[in-house]
C-alpha positions in Angstrom: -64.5 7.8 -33.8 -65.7 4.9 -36.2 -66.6 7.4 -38.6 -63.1 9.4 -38.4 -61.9 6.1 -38.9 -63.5 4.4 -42.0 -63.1 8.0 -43.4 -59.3 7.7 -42.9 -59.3 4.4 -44.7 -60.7 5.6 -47.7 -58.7 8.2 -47.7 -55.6 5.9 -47.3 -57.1 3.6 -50.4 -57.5 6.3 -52.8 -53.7 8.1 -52.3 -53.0 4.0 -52.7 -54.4 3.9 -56.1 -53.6 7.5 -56.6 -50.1 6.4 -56.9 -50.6 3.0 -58.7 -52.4 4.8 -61.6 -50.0 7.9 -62.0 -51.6 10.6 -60.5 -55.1 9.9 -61.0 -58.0 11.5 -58.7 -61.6 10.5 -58.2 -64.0 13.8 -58.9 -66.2 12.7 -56.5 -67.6 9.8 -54.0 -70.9 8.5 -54.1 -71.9 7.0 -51.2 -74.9 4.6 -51.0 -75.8 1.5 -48.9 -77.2 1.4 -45.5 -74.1 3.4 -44.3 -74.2 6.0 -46.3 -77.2 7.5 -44.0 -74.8 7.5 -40.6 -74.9 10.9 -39.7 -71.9 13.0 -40.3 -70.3 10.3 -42.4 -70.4 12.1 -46.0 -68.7 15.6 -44.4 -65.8 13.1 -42.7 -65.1 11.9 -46.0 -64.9 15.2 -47.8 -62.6 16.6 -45.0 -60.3 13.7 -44.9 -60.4 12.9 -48.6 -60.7 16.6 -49.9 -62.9 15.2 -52.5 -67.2 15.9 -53.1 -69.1 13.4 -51.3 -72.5 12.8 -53.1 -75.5 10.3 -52.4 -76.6 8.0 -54.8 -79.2 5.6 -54.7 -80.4 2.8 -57.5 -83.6 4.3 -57.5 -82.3 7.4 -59.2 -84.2 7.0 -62.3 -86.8 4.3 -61.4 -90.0 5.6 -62.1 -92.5 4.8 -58.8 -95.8 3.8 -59.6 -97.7 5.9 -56.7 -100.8 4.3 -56.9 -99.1 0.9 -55.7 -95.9 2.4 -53.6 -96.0 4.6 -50.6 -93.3 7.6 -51.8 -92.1 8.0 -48.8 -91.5 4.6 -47.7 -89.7 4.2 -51.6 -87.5 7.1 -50.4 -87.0 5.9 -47.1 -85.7 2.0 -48.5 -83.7 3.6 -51.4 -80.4 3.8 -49.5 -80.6 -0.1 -49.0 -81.4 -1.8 -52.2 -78.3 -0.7 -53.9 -76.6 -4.2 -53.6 -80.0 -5.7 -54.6 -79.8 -3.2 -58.1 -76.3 -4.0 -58.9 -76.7 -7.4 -58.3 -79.9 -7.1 -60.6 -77.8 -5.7 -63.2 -75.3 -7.7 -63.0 -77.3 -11.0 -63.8 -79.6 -8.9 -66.5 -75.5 -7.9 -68.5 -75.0 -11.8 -68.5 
């Protein structure tokens, strides 16, 4: 139910700026965040939205030092350090 639900809100906010910027349409959604690993959430948006749903994490194109980092425990935190990375960035454009 949640998930049927904060899928129908985005869904609802996109037609909203849909509208407001004369027609245009988002190619796809990029989900990331804690969230973004509830199960069945990225196929609820798709259906509702009719648009791709796609992870992304910060740690796309971070290079991981294996000698010092466990892979899988890199892969496992990636979701969750995407406020952290923007945030990151943000300070490091100023």
């Amino acid at each position: 139910g949640v998930t049927r639900q904060l899928a129908g809100e985005l869904s609802r906010s996109l037609m909203y700026y849909q509208t407001r910027d004369h027609g245009a349409k988002a190619d796809v959604i990029y989900l990331c965040g804690g969230c973004s690993q509830l199960p069945g959430l990225a196929d609820a948006i798709a259906e509702e939205t009719g648009t791709p749903v796609r992870p992304w994490t910060a740690l796309e194109r971070v290079t991981i030092d294996e000698s010092r980092f466990d892979r899988t425990a890199v892969n496992e935190l990636a979701p969750f350090v995407s406020l952290a990375a923007a945030l990151a960035a943000k300070d490091d454009a100023n």
